[in-house]
N, CA and C of each residue as an Amber inpcrd file, in Angstrom:
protein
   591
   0.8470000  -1.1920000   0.0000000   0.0000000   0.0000000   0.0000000
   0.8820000   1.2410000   0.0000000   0.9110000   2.2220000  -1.2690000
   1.6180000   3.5070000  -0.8590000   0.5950000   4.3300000  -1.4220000
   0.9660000   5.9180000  -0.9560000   0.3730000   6.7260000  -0.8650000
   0.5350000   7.6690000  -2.0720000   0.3470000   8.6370000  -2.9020000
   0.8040000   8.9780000  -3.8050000   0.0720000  10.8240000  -3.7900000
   0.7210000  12.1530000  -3.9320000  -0.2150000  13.0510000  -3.8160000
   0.3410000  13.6650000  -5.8120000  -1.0940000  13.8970000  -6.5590000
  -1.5780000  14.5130000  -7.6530000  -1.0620000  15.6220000  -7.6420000
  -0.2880000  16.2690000  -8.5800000  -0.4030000  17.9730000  -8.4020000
  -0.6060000  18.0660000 -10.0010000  -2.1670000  18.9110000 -10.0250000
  -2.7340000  18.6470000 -11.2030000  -2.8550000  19.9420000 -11.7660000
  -2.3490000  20.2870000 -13.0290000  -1.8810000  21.3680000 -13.9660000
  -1.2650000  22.5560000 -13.4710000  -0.9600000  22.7730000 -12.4750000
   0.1710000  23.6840000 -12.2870000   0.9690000  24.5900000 -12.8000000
  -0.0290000  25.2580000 -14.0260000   0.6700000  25.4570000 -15.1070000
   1.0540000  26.9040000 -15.2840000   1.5420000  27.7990000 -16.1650000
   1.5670000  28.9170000 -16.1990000   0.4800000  29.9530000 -16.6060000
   0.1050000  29.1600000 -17.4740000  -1.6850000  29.6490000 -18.3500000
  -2.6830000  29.2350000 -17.4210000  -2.5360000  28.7760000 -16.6670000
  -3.8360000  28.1450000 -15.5680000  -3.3870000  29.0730000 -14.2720000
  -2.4980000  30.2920000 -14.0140000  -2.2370000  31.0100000 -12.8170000
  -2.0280000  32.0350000 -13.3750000  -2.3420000  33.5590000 -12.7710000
  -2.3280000  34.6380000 -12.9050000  -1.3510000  35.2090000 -13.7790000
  -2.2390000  36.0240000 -14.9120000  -1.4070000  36.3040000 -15.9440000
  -1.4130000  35.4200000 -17.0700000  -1.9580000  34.0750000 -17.0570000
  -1.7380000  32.9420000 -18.2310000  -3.0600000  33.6430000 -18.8690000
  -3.3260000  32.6570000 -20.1090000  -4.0940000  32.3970000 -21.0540000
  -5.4870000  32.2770000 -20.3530000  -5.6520000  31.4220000 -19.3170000
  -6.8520000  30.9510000 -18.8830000  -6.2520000  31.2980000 -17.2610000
  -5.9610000  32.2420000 -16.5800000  -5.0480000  32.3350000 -15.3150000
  -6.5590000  32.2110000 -14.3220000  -5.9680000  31.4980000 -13.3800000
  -6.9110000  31.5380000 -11.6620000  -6.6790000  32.5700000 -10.7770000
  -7.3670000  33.2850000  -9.9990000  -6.5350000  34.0860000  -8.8450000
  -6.1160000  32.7440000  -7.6520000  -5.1840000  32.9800000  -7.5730000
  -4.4460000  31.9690000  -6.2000000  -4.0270000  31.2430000  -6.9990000
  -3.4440000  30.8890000  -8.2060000  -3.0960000  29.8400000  -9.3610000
  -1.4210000  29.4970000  -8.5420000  -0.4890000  31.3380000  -8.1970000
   0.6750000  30.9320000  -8.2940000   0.6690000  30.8100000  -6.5830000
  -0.2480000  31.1600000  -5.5750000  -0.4460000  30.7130000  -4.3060000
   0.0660000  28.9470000  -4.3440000  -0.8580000  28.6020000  -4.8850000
  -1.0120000  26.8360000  -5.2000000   0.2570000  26.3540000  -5.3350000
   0.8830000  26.7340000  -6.4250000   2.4130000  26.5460000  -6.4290000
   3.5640000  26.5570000  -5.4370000   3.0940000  27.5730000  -5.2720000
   4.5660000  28.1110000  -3.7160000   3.4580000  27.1520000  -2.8510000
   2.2350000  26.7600000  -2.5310000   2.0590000  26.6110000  -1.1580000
   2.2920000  24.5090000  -1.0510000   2.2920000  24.3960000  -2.8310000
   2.4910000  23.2020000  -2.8130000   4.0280000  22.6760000  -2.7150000
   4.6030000  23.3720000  -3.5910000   6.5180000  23.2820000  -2.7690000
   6.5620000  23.1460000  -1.6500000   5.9090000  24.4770000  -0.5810000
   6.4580000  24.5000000   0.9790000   5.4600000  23.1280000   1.5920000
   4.7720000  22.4650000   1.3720000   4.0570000  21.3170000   1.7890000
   4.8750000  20.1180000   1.3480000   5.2780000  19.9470000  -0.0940000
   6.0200000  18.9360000   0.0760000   7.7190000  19.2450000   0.7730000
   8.3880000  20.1450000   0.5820000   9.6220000  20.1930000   1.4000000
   9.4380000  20.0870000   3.2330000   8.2840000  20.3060000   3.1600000
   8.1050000  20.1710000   5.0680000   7.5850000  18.7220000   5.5990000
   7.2280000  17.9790000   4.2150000   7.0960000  16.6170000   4.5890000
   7.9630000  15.3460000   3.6760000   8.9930000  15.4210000   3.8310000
  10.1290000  15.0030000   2.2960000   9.6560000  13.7920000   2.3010000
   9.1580000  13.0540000   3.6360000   9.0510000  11.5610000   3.1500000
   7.7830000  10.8480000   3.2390000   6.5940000  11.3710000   3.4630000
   5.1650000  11.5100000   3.7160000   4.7790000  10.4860000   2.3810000
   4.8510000  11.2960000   1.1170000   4.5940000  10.5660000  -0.3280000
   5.3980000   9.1760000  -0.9090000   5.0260000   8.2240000  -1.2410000
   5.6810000   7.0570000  -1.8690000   5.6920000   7.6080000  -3.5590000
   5.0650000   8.5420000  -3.8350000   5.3680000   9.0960000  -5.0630000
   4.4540000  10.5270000  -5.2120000   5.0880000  11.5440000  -5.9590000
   4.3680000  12.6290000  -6.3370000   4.1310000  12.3810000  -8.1020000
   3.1030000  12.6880000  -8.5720000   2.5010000  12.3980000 -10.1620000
   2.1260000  14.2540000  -9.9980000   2.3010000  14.4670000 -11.5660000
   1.9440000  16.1390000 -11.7320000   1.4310000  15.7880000 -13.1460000
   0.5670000  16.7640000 -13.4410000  -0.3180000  16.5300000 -14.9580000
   0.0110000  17.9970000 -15.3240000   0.2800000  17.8830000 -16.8510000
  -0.1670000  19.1030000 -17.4170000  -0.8930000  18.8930000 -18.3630000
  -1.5300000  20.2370000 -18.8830000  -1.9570000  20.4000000 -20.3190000
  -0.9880000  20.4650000 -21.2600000  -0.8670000  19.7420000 -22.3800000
  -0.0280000  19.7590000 -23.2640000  -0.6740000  19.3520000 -24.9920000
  -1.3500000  20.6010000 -25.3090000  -2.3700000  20.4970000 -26.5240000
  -1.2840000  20.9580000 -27.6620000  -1.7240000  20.1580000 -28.7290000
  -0.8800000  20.4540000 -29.7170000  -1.1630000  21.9150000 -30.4400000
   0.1900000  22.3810000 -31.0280000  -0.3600000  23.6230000 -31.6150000
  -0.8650000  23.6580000 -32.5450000  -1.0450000  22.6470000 -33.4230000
  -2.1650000  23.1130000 -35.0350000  -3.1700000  22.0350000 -34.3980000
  -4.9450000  23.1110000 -34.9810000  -5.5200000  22.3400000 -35.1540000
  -6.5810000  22.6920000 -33.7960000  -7.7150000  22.3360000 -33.3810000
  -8.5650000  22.5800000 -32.7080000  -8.4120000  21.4400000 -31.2740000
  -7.6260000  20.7800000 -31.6250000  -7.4310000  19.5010000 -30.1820000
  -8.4380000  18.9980000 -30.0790000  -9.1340000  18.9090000 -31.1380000
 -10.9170000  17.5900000 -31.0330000 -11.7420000  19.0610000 -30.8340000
 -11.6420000  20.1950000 -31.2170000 -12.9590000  21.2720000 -30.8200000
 -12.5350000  21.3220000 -29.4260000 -11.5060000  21.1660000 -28.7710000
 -10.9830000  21.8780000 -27.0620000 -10.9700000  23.3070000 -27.2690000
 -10.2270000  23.8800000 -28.8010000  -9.9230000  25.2640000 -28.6560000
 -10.8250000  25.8760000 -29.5420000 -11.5980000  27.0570000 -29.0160000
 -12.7000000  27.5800000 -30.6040000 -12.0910000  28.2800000 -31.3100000
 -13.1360000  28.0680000 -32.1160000 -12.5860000  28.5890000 -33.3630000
 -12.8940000  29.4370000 -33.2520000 -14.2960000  30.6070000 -32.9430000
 -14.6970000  31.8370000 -32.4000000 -14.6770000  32.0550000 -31.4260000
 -15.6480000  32.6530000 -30.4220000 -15.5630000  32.6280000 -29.1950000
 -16.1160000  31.7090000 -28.2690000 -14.9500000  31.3640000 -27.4440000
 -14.9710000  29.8340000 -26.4130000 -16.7740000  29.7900000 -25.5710000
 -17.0160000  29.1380000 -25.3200000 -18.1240000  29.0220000 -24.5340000
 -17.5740000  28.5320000 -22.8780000 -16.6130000  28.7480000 -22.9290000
 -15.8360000  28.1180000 -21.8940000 -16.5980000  27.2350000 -20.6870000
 -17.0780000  26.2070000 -21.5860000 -17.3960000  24.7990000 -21.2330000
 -17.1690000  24.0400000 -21.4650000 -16.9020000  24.1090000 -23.1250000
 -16.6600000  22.7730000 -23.9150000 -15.4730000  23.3730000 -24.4400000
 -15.3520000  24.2910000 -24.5470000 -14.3720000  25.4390000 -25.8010000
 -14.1720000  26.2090000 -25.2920000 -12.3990000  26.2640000 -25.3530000
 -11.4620000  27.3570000 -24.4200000 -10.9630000  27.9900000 -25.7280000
 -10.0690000  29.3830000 -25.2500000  -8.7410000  30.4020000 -25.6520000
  -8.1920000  29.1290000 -25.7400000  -6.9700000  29.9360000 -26.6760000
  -5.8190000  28.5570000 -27.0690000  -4.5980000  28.7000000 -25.7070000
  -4.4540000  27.5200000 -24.9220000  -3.6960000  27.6720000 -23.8100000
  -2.6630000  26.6150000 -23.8290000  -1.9760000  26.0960000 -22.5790000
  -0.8860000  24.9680000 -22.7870000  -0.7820000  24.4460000 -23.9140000
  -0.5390000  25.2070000 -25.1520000   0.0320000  24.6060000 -26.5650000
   1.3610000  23.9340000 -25.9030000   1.6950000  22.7300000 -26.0430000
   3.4110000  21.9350000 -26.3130000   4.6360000  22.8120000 -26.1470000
   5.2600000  23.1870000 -25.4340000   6.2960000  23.7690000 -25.7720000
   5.9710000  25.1540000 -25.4420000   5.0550000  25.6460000 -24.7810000
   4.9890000  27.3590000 -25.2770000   5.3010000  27.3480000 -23.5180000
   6.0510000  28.8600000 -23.2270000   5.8080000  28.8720000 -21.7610000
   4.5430000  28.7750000 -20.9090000   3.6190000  29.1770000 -21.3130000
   2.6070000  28.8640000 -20.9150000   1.8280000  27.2210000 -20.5000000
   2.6570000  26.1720000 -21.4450000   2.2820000  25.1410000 -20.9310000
   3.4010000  24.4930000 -19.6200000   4.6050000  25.3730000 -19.6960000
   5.0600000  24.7840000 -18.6590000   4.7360000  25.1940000 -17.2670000
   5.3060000  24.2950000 -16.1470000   5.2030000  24.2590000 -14.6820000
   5.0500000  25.8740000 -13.9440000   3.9180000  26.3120000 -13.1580000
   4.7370000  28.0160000 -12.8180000   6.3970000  27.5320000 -11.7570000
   6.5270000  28.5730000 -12.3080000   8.0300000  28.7020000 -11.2480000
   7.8460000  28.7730000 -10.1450000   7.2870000  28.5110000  -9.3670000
   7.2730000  28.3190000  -8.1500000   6.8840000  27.0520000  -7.0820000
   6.6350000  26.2170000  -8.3900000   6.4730000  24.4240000  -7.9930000
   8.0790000  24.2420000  -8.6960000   8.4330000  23.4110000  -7.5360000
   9.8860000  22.7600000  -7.4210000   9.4240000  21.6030000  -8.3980000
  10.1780000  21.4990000  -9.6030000   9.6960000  20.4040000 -10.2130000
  10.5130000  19.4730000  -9.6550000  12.1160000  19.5180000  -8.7190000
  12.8220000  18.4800000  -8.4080000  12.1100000  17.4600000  -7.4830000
  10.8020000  18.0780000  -7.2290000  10.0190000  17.4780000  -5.8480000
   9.4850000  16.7430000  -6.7030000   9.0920000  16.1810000  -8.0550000
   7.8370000  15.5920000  -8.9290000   9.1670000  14.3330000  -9.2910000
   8.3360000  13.0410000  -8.9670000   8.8710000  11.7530000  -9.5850000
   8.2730000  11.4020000 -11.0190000   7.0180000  11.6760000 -10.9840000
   6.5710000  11.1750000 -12.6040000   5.4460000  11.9390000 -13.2710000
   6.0630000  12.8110000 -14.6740000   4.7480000  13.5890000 -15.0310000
   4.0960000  13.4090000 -15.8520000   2.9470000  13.9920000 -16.3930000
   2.1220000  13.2590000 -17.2130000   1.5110000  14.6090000 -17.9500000
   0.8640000  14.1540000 -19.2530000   0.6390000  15.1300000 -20.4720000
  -0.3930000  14.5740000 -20.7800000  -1.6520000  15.4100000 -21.4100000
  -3.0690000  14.9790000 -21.2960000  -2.8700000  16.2170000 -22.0690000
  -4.5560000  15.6810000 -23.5600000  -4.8060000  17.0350000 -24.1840000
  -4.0380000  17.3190000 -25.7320000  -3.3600000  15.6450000 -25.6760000
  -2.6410000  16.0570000 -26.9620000  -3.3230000  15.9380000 -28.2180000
  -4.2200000  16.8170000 -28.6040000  -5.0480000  16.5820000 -29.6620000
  -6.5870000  15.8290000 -29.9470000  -6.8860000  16.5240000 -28.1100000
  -8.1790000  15.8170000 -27.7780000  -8.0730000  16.7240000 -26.6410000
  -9.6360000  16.7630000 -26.0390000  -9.4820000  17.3020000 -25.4210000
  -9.3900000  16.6680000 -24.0630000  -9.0400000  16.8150000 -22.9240000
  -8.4330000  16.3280000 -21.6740000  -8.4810000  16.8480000 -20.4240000
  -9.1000000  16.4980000 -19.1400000  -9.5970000  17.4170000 -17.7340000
  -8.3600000  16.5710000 -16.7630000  -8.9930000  15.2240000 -17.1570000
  -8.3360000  14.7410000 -15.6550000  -7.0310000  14.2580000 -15.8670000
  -6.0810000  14.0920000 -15.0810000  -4.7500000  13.2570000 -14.9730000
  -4.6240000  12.0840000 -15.5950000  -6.0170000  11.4680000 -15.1230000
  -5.9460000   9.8800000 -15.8730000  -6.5360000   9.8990000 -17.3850000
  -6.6140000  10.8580000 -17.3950000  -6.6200000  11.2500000 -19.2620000
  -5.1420000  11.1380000 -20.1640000  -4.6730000  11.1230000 -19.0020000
  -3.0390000  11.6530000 -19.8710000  -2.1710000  10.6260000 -19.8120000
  -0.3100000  10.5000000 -20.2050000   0.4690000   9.2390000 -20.1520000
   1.4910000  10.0100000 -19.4990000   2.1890000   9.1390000 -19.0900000
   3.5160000   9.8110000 -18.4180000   4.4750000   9.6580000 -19.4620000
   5.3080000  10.3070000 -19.5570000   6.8600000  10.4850000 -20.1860000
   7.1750000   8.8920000 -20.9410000   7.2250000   8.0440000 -20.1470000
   7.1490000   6.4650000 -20.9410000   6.2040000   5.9380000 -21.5090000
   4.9390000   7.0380000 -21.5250000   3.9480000   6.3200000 -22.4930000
   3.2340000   5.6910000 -21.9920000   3.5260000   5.2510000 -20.1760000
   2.2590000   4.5360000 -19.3960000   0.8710000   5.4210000 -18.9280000
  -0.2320000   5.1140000 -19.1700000  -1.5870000   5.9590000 -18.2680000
  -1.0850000   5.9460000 -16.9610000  -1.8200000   6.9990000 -16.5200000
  -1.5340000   7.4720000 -15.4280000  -2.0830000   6.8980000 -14.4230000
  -3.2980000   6.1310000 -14.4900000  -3.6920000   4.8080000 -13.8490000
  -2.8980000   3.4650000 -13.8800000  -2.1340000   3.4060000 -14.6170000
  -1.0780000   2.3960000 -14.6070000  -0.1850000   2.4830000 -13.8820000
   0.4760000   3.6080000 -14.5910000   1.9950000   3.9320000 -13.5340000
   1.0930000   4.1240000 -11.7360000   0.2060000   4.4860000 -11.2150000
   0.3150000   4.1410000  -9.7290000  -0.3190000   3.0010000  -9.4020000
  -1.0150000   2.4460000 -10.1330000  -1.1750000   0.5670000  -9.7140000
   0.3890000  -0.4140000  -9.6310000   0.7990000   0.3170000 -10.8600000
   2.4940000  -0.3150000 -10.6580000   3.3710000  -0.2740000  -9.2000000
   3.3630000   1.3630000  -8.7090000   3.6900000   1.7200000  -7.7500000
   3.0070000   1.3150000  -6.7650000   1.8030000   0.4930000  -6.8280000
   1.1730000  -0.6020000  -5.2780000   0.5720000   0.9940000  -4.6820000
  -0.0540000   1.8280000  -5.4340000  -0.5300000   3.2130000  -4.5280000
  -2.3490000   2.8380000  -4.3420000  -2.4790000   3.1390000  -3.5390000
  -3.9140000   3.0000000  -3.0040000  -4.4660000   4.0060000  -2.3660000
  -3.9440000   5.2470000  -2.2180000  -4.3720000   6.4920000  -1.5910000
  -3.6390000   7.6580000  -2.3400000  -4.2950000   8.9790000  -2.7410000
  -3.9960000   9.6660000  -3.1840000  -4.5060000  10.7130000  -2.7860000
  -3.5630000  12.0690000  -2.3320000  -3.8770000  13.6390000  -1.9610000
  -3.8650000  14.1180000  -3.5450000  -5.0060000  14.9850000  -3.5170000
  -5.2330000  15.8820000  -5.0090000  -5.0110000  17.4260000  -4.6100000
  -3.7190000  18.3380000  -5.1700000  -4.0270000  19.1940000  -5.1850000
  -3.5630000  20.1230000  -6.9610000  -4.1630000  21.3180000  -6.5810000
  -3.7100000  22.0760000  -8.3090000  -4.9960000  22.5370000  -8.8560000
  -5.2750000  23.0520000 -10.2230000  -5.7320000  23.6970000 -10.8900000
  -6.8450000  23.3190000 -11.3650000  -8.0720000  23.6550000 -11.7620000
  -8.7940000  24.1980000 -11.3160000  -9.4590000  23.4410000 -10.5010000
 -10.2490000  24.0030000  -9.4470000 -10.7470000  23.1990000  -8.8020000
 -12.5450000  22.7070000  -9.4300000 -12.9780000  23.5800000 -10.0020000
 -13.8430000  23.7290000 -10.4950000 -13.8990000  22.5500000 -12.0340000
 -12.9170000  22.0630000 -12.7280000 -12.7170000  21.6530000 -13.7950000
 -11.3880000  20.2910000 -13.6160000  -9.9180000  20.6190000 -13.5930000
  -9.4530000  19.3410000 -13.8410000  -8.8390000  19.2320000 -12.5550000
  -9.4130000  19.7740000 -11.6960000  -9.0890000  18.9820000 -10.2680000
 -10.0830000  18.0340000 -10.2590000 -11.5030000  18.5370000 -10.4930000
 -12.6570000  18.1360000  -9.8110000 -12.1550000  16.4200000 -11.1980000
 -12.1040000  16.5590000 -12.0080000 -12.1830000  15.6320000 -12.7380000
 -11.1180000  14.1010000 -12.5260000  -9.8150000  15.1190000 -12.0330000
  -8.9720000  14.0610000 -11.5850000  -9.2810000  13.3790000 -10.5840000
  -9.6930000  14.0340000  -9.2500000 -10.6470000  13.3700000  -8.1080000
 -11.6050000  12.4580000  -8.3440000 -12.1770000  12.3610000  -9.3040000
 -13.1370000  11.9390000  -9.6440000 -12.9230000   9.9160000  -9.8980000
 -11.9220000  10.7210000 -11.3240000 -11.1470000   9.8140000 -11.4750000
 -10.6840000   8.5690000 -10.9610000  -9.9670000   9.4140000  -9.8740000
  -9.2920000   8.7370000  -8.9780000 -10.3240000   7.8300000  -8.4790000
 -11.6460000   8.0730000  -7.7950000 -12.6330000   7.6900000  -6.4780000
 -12.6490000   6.1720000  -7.6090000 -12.7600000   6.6770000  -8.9090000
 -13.7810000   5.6680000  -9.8680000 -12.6290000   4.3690000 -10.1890000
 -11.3030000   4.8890000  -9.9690000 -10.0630000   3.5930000 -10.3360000
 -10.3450000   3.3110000  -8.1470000 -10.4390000   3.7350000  -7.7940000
 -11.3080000   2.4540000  -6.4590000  -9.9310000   3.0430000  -5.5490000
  -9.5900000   3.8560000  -5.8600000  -8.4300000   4.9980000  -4.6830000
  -9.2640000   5.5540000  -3.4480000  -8.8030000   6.1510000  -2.2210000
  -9.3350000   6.2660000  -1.1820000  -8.1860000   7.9840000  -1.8240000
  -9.6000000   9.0630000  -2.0330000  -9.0100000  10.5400000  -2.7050000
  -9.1510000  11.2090000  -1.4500000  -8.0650000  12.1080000  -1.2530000
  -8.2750000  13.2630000  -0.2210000  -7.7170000  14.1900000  -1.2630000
  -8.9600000  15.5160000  -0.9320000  -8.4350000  16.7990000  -1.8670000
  -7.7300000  17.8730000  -0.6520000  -6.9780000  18.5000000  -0.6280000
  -6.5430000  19.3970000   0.2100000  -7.1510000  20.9170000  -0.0410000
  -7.7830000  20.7790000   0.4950000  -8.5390000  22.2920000  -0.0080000
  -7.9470000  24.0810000   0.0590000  -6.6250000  23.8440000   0.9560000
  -5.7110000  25.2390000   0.4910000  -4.8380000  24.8460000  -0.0590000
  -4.8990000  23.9070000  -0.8400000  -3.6850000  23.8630000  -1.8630000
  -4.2330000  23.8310000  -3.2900000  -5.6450000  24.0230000  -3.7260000
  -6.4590000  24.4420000  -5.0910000  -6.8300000  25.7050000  -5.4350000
  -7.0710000  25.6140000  -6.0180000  -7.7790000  27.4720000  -6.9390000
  -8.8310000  26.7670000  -7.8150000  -9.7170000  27.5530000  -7.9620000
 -10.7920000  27.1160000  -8.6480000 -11.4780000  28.6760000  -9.7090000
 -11.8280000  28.8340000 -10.8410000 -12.1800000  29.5640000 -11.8270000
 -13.1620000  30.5950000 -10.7800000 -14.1230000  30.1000000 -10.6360000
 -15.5580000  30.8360000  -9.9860000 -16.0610000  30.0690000  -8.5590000
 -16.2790000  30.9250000  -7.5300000 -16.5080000  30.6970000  -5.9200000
 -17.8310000  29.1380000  -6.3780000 -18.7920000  30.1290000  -6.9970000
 -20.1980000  28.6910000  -7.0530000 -19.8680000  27.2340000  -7.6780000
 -19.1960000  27.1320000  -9.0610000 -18.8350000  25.7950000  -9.5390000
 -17.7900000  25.2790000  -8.5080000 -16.8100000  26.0930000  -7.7670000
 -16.1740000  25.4950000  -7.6180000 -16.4680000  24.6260000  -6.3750000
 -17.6980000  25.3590000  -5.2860000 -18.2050000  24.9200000  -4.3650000
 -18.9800000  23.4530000  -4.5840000 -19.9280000  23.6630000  -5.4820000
 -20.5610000  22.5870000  -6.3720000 -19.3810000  21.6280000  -6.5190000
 -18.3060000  21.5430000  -7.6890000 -17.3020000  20.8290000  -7.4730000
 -17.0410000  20.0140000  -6.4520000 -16.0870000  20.5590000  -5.0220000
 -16.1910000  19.8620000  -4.2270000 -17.4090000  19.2850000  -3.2270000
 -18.2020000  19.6710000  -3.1940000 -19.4120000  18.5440000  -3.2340000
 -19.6770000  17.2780000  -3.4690000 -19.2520000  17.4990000  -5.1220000
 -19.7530000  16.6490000  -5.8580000 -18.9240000  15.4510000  -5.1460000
 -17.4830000  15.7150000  -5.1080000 -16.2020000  15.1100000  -5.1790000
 -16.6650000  14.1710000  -3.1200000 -16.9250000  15.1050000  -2.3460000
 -17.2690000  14.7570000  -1.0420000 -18.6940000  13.7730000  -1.0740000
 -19.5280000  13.7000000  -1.7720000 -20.8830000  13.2620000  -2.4870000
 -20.3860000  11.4610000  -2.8770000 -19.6770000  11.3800000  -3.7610000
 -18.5730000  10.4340000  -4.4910000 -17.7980000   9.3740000  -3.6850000
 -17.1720000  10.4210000  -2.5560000 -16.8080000   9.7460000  -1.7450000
 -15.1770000  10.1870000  -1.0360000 -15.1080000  11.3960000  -1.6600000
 -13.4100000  12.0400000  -1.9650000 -13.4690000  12.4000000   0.0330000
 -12.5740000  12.8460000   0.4000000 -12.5020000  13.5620000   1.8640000
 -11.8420000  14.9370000   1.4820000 -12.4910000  15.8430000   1.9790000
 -12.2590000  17.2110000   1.9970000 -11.0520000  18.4130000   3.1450000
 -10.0170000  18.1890000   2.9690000  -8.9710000  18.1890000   4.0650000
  -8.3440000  19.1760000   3.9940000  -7.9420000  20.3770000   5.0850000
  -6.9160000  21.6820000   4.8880000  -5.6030000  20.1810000   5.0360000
  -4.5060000  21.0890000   4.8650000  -3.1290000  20.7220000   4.6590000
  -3.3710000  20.3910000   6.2480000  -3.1780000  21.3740000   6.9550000
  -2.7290000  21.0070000   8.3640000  -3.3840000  20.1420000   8.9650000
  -4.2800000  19.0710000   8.6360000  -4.9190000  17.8400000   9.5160000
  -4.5640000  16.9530000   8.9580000  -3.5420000  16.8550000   7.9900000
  -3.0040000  15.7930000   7.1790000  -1.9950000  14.8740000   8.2680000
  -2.1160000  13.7780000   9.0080000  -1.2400000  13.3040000   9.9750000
  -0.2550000  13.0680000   9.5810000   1.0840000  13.5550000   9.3580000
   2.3110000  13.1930000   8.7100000   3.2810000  12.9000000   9.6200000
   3.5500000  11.3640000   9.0910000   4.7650000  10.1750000   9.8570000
   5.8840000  10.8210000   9.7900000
């Protein structure tokens, strides 16, 4: 049995100032560094997701072609390669063991949408790793947090979301969101009641 915590899109376009930015986007970042450096050995693995949409082409109708309805259809954001799809600077990527890319020419919410670097799903690589519990924190909370959580509950994981370590688009979905996620079966947790060995 190991434990494994999500840090889900973290990205530059998903935090203040990006393409699609959150307020508290680059909070999340710094507050997720100082959480994992204050617990170095807590995790049997950290997994991080990004968006990583290709640049030609609509990514399956992810990006509009006019104006987004931003439901189904976003602004063009984490294109491959652009700064915007990478990590914000303020998540230690040396802290991340295995990352994962979702979105490549389709469109993509949750973590377990995506493959890691070797090409395994992201449901694979932590069944490999014997993980059976997973902390979710990162971007949006409202959208591919809520989705990765989700995820997670449905591959038969025991999910805790940390709730000051997310940002979410809008106060109401995002409330709704975790609901849904507590509804499901997720546990709803600040950082500091997290019992760390």
């Amino acid at each position: 049995m190991a434990r494994a915590l999500l840090i889900v899109d973290v990205q530059n376009d998903f935090t203040e100032g990006g393409a699609l930015g959150v307020r508290g986007g680059a909070a999340v970042a710094d507050g997720v560094t100082r959480y994992l450096r204050a617990h170095p050995h807590f995790y049997d693995l950290v997994m991080a997701s990004r968006d990583w949409h290709d640049p030609d082409g609509s990514n399956g109708g992810h990006f509009a072609d006019g104006l987004p309805d931003y439901v189904d259809t976003w602004p063009r954001h984490c294109v491959a390669g652009s700064p915007g799809a990478e990590y914000h600077p303020a998540l230690d990527t040396s802290l991340i063991d295995v990352h994962v890319r979702k979105g490549q020419g389709v469109p993509a919410y949750s973590l377990f949408e995506g493959t890691t670097d070797e090409g395994t799903s992201s449901g694979e690589a932590l069944a490999d790793r014997g993980v059976t519990e997973v902390d979710v924190v990162g971007i949006a909370t409202d959208h591919c947090v809520r989705a990765s959580a989700l995820d997670a509950i449905a591959h038969g994981l025991h999910v805790r979301v940390i709730t000051d370590l997310i940002a979410g688009v809008a106060v109401d979905p995002s409330a709704a969101a975790l609901a849904e996620m507590a509804r499901q079966g997720g546990e709803l947790v600040p950082s500091a009641s997290i019992a760390v060995a």
